[in-house]
N, C-alpha and C positions, 0 to 999 in steps of 0.2 A: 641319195638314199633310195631305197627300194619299201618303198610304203605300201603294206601289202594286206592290212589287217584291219577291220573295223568290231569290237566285238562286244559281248557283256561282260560286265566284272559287277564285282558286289564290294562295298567296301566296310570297313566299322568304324567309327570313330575310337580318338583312344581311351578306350574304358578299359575300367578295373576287372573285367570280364567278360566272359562271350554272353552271358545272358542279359550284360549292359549292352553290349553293342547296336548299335544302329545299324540298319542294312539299306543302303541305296541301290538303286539302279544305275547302269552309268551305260549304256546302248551308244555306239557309235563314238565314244570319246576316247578310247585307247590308238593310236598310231605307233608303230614303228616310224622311227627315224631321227648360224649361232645369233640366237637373238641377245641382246644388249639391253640392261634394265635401264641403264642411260642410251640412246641413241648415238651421243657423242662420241661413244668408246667403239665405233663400229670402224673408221678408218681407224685410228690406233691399233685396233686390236689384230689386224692382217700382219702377219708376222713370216719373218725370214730364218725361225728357229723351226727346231724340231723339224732338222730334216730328211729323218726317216718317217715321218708322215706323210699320205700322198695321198689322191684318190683312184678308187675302184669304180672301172668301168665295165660294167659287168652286159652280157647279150646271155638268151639261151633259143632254145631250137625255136619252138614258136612264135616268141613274140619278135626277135631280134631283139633292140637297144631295151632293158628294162629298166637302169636306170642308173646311180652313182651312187658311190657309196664313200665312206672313210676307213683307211687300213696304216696300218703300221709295221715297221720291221720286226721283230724279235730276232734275229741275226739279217747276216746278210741275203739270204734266198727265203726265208719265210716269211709271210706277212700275215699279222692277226687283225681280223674284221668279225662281223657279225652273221650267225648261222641266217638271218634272214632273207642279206642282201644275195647266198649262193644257193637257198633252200630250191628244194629241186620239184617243187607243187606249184600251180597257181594257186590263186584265191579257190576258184572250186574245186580243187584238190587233183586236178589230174598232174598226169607226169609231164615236166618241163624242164629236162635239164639242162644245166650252163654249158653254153657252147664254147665263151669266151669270157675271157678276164681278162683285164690290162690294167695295171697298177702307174700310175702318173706323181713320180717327184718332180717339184713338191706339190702339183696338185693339176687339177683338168682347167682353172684358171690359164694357169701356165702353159697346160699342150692347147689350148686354144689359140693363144699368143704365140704361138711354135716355141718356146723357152721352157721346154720339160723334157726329162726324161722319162721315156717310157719303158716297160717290160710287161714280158709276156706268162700269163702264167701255165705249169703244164701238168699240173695235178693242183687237186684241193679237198678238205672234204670240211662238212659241219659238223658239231658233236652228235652221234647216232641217237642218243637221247633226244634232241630236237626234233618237233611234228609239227614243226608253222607255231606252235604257238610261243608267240617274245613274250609270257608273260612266267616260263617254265624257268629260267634260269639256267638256261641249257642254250643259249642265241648267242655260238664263239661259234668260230667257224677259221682258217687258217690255210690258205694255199699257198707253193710253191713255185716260184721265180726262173725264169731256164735261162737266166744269166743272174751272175752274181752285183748288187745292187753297192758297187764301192764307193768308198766317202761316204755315207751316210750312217746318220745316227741306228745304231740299234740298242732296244730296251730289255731290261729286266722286267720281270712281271712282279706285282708285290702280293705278297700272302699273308698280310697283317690286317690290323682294325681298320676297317674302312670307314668306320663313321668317323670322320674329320674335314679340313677343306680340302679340296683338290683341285688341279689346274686340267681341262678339257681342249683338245686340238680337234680342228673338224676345218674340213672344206666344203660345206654346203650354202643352201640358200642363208642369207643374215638377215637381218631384222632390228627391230628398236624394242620397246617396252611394249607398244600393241603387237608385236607378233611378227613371223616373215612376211617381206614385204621384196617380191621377186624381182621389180624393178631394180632394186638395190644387187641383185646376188650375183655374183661374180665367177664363182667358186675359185676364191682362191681360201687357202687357207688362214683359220683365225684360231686367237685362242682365248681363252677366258677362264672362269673362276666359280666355285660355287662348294655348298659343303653337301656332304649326305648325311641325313637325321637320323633315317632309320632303315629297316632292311622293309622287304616289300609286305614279307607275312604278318609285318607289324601295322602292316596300315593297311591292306584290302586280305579278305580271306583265303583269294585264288591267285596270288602273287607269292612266287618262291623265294624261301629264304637266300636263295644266289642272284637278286634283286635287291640291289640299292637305289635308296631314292633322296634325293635331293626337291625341295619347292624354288621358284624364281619370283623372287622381291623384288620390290619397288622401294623399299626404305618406310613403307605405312604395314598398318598393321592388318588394315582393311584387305590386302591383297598379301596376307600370309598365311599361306594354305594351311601348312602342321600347326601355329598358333589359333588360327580362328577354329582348327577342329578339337583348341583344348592339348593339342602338343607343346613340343618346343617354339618357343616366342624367339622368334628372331630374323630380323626383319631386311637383314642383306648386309651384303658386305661390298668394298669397292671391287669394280672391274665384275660385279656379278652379270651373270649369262647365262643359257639354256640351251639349247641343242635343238637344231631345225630340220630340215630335210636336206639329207644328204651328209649332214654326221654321223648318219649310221655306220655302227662298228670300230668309230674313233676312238681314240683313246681318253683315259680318266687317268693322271697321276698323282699319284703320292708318293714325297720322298724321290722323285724321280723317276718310277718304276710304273709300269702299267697297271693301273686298280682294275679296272673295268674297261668295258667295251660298252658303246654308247646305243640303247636298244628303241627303248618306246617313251613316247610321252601322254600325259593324260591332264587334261582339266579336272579345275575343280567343281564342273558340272556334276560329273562323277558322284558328289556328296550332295548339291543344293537344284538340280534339275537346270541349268541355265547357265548363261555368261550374259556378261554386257553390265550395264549401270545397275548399282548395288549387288553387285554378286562378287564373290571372291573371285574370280577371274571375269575380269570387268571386261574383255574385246573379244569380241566374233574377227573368225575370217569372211575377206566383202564376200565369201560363199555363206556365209550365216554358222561355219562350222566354228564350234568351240573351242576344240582344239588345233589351236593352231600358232605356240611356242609363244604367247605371250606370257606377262606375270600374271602370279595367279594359275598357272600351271604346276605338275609335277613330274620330273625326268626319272625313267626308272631306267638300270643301268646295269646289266650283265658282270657277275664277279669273274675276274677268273679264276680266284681259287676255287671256285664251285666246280671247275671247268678244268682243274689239274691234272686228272687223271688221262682227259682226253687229247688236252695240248702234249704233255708228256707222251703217249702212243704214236702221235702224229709223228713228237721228232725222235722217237727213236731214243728217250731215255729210262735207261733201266729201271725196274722197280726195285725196291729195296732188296728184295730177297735175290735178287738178279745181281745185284750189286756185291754183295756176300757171297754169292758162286764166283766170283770174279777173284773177290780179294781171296781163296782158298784156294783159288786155280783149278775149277772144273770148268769146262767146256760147257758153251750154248749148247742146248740140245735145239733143234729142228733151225735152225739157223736164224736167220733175221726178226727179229721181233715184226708183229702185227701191226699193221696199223690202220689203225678202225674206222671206215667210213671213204677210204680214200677212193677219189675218183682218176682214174689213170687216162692221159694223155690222147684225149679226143679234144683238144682242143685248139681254138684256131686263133692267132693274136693279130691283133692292131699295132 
C-alpha cells in the first residue's frame, strides 16, 4: 500500500442531531491503506481463489519504488485499485508522476518466489475529482494492461446496499488482533470477512457519503467502536478481519461483485484521545502509533458506485442518452468518447 496521508477529521457521535453531536479531534490517526481478530485464521486465510486479484507495484519519477498496493480485474486488460496508490502529488503536494505500474497474479508474494505472473501497465488515470484526500470518496483509480491477463477471474462491480457483510481480498502486510505485525507479512494474498454499518457522513462530518465503514471486533463489547459510541452493537463475526498496509485498492464483495475499494483506516483515538488499556482500541504500534489495523479500529472504504460515472468514461461506455442515438441509428458525433483523467503511455514496466 502507498500510505500517504496523516490528517485532521472531526467526528460526532451518533446523536439525534447536529447540535447533540460531540466533536473530537483525531490529528494523525487517519492512514490510507489483513489483520485477523483471531490470529489463528492468518494461515487459513491465504487463499488460492480470486484470481483476478493481484498486487500493484507502483515507482514514479522521484522517488522510484513508492510502494504496493492491491488491484483487481474488471475485464481482462483493466484493473481497478485506489486513486491513492497512483495519485500523481506527494505528501507536500508537488508533482510526481507514475512512472510505472506492474500488476502481479496472484500477488508480489508470488513474484518474489518467481511463481507470478506479471504485466505491465500503459495507461491509467484516478477519478479527476480526486485531490489526495482518501477521505472524499473519490479514491478509485483504474489502469490498463498491454497484454491481455487470460484465465483469470474478472468482476462485476455492484451498485446496491452496501450496508451488509462482505468478503475483502488484499495482499498486504497481516496481522493478528493487536494489529500488523511485519515479521509475519508475506504478501501473499488473503481474504477475510467483515460487515459495513454505516456510510462515512454518518459517523465523522468531513467523510463522504461514497465512504463505507465497517469497525474490527474482538467478540467483547469493550473493543466495539459503533457500539461503545451508542451505534449498532455488534460485536464480530467469524473469520472477521481489517485491512493493513498494502490492501490498498483491494477489493470488498458483495454477492460476488466489487462493492468497494479498500482506502483508509482510522482508530478510535479519533473519538477518546488515545489507544492502549481501557481505551476502545486497546494497542499502539511498537511506534506508539494508534492506528495501526488492530480491533478497535475502523476501515473506511471507497464505493464504486460513487465512482460510476468515471469508471464508465474510463472504459468507454455509453451514457444513456448515447445509448438512444444508437438504438435510432444516428451517428457518434466527434468520434470516440472522452476519457477523463487519462494518462497515456510514458510508461516503463518490470
Amino acid at each position: 500500500m502507498k500510505i500517504k496521508l496523516s490528517m485532521m477529521l472531526a467526528a460526532s457521535v451518533f446523536a439525534a442531531s447536529a447540535a447533540q453531536a460531540a466533536q473530537y479531534a483525531a490529528s494523525g490517526y487517519a492512514e490510507s491503506r489483513m489483520t485477523y481478530a483471531n490470529a489463528s485464521d492468518i494461515p487459513t486465510a491465504r487463499t488460492s481463489g480470486y484470481s483476478g486479484v493481484g498486487s500493484v507495484y507502483i515507482q514514479t519519477a522521484s522517488t522510484g519504488l513508492v510502494g504496493v498496493c492491491t488491484g483487481s480485474l474488471i475485464n481482462s486488460t483493466t484493473v481497478l485499485t485506489a486513486a491513492h496508490c497512483l495519485y500523481d502529488h506527494d505528501e507536500a503536494g508537488n508533482y510526481d508522476p507514475v512512472t510505472s505500474i506492474s500488476f502481479f497474479l496472484p500477488s508480489l508474494g508470488a513474484a518474489i518466489d518467481g511463481t507470478a505472473a506479471g504485466f505491465g501497465a500503459i495507461n491509467y488515470a484516478f477519478n479527476p475529482d480526486y485531490n489526495g484526500d482518501i477521505l472524499s470518496g473519490y479514491d478509485v483509480a483504474l489502469f490498463t494492461l498491454g497484454n491481455q491477463a487470460t484465465g483469470y477471474d474478472t468482476y462485476d462491480l455492484y451498485y446496491g446496499d452496501p450496508l451488509q457483510q462482505y468478503t475483502e481480498v488484499g495482499a498486504g502486510s497481516i496481522g493478528g488482533p493487536t494489529g500488523t505485525d511485519p515479521s509475519l507479512s508475506d504478501y501473499y494474498k488473503r481474504v477475510g470477512t467483515n460487515i459495513y454499518e454505516y456510510y462515512g457522513d454518518e459517523v465523522f462530518y468531513d467523510v463522504s457519503h461514497g465512504v463505507v465503514m465497517s469497525d474490527f471486533d474482538d467478540g467483547t463489547a469493550a473493543h466495539d467502536v459503533f457500539g461503545q459510541l451508542g451505534g449498532n452493537q455488534q460485536t464480530g463475526i467469524p473469520g472477521e478481519s481489517n485491512s493493513s498496509p498494502g490492501d490498498s485498492g483491494g477489493p470488498e464483495f458483495i454477492n460476488g461483485a466489487i462493492a468497494t475499494v479498500t482506502s483508509f483506516g482510522i482508530s478510535a483515538a479519533a473519538f477518546q484521545g488515545g489507544c492502549g488499556a481501557g481505551y476502545i482500541d486497546p494497542y499502539a504500534s511498537s511506534s506508539g502509533r494508534c492506528t495501526n489495523s488492530s480491533v478497535g479500529e475502523i476501515a473506511g472504504n471507497t464505493l464504486v458506485s460513487y465512482n460510476k460515472n468515471f469508471i464508465d468514461g474510463y472504459l468507454g461506455v455509453p451514457e444513456p442518452a448515447t445509448w438512444a442515438m444508437l438504438i435510432f441509428g444516428f451517428a457518434f458525433v466527434g468520434g470516440a468518447l472522452r476519457r477523463r483523467g487519462r494518462q497515456n503511455a510514458t510508461l516503463s514496466y518490470v
